[in-house]
N, C-alpha and C positions, 0 to 999 in steps of 0.2 A: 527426550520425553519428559513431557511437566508430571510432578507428582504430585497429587493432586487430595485434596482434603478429603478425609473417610469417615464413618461412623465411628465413635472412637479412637481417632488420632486426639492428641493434644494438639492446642492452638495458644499459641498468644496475641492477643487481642491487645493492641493498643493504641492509646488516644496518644498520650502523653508522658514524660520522663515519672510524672507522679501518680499516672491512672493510667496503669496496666495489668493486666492478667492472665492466667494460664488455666486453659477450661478445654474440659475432656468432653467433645462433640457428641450429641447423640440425638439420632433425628427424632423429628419428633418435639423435640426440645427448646430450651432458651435460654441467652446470655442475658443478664438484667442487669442495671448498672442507674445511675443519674439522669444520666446521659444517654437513654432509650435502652430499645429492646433488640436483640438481633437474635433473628430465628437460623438455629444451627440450618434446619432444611437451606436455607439460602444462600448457603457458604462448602456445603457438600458437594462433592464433586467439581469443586472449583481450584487452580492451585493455591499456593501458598502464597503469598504478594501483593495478596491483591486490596482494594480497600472494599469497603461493606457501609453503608448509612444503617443508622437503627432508625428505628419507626419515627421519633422525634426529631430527625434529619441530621445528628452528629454523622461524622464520618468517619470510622476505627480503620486502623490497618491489620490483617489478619496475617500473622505469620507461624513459622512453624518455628519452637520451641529451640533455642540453643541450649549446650551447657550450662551458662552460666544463668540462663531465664531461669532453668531448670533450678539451680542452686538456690540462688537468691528466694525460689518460694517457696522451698521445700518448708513445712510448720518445724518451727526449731524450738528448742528451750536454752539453747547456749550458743553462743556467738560462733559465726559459720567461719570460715578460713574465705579469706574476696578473692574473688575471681584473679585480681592484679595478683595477691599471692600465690595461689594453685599454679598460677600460668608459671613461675618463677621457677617453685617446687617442682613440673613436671619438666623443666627446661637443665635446669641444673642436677634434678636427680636422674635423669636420663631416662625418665619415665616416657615410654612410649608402646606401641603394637608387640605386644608375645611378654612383656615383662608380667613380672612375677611378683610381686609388693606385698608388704606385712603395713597395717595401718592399724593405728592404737591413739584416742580412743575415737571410736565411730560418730559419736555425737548422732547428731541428725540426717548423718549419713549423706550430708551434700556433695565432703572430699571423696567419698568414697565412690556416688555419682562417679564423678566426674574421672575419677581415676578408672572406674569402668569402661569407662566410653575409650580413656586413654590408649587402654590397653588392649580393647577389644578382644575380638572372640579367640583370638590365640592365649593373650594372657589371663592372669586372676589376680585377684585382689580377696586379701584375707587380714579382715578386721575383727579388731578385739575391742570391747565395751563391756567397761566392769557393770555399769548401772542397769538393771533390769529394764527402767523404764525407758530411757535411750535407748537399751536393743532394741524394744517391742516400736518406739518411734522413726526409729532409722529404717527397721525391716517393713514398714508400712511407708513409707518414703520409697523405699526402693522397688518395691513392688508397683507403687501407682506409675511411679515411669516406667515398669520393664527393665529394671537395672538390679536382676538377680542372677542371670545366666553364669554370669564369671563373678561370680561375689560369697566369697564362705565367710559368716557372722559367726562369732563367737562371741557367747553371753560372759566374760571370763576375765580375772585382770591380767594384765599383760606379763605383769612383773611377777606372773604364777609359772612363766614359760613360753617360749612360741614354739607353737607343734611345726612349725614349715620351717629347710632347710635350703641352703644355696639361691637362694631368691637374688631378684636385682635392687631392690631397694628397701627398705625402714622407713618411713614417714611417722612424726609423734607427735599427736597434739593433747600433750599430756601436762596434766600441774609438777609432776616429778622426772622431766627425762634424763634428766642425769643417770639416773637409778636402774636407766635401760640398756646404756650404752654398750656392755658387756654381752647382754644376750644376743643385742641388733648384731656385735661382730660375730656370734657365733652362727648367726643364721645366713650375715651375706654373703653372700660371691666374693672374692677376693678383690678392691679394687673397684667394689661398685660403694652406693649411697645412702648416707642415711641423713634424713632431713628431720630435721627439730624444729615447729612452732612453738614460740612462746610470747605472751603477751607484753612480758616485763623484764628489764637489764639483767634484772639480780638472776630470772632462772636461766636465762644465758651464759651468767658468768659462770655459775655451778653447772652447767652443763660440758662450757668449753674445757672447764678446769678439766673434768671426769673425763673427757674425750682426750685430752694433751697428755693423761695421766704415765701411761703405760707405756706407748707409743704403738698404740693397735691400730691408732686412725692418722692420717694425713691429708693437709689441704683443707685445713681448717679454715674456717670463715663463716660470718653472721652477714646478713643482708638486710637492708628496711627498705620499701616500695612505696613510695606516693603517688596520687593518681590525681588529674588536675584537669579536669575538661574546660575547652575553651571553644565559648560561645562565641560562634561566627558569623557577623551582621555587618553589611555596607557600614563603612567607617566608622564603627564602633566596634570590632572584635577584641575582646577582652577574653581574660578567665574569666571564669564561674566566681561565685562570693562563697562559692562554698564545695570541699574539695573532700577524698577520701583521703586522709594524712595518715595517724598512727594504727596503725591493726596489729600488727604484731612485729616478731623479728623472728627469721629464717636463719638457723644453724646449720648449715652439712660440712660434712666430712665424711673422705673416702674409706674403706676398710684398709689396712695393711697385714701383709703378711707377716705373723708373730716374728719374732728374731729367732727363735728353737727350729720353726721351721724352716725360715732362709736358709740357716746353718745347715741344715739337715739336706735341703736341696743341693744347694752349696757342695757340698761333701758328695753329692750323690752325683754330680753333673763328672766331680774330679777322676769319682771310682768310675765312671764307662767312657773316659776319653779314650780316644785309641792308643 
């Protein structure tokens, strides 16, 4: 069964890799652009895929909204975490259905999006954002898509405490992670992950230092993702002249169980052997 466009669903509307958009239907109404007019009535009750001319005869394609559409338009004031990284983050932190995530700081709430979606109606997602006006940004972000059901925002800096215990993952897209790494062990699961953004060498290196320090975490490693679309045309298929290269670098590392308490396990396995 087609699902099919409603008064108030989101749409994305696009011509082109550089004229596209995400517009909340409501009859009655209209898409306006350069490039004509397209009456929402004309697209109601029709499904997702399909194409639409505006009045001026261009031809749009109307679809229904992914993730990453989602992301990329949410109104930001700080640099968003790209799609190619989130994919990495939720593949290597094992972020998926029923998990349980601590994310610090929210920003514009795109990761946090997306990690909603991630985790769906079994899991949550619980972010912290020092800045006032980022929380009031994000929670109006999240609200226009519908992405509050599994989401608790805290107005609050991270490094004051996290209220959540035995979760499956840590996510920080913080200017100091280093500085966290101690609470994210005391909050994970044993053995699960904590992911670190950072845009620059140096907060990595002070990050992995702080993680190698003790021996609380194992299975250290940083990551960088390029992303390189190649335009495909009879006898000319090349790359693009122009590519997503540097965004950031991705730190995880798993939690380990302290040495006091192996010991203690240890000991405990020895005293009920038969």
């Amino acid at each position: 069964m087609q699902d099919l466009i409603q008064g108030g669903s989101f749409v994305y509307i696009f011509l082109d890799a550089k004229r596209n958009w995400i517009r909340k239907v409501q009859a009655g109404e209209s898409f306006h652009s350069n490039k004509g007019i397209i009456k929402y009535d004309d697209i109601i009750g029709k499904p997702y895929g399909i194409r639409t001319v505006s009045h001026s005869g261009v031809v749009f394609q109307v679809h229904r909204p992914s993730p990453t559409d989602i992301q990329i338009s949410m109104g930001r004031n700080t640099q968003i975490i790209y799609p190619k990284d989130a994919g990495i983050i939720f593949v290597e932190a094992g972020i998926g259905a029923g998990s349980r995530v601590v994310e610090s700081g929210t920003g514009s709430g795109a990761l946090t999006g997306m990690l909603a979606r991630a985790v769906g109606p079994t899991g949550h997602v619980y972010t912290y954002e020092i800045r006032e006006d980022m929380f009031q940004g994000a929670k109006k972000n999240l609200e226009k898509f519908g992405l509050t059901e599994n989401v608790t925002q805290y107005n609050q800096d991270i490094l004051q405490g996290i209220k959540e215990e035995d979760v499956d993952a840590v996510v920080l897209d913080l200017a100091t992670p280093w500085e966290v790494v101690n609470e994210a062990h005391r909050v994970l699961k044993p053995s699960h992950h904590l992911a670190s953004y950072s845009p620059t060498i140096e907060q990595v290196m002070k990050t992995c230092t702080a993680l190698a320090h003790d021996g609380k975490w194992g299975m250290i490693k940083t990551l960088e993702i390029f992303e390189r679309e190649i335009m495909v045309r009879e006898n000319k298929t090349r790359p693009t002249t122009w590519m997503v290269g540097h965004t950031g670098y991705m730190t995880f590392a798993r939690s380990m169980i302290e040495q006091e308490e192996y010991k203690s396990s240890e000991l405990l396995r020895q005293e009920t052997k038969p």
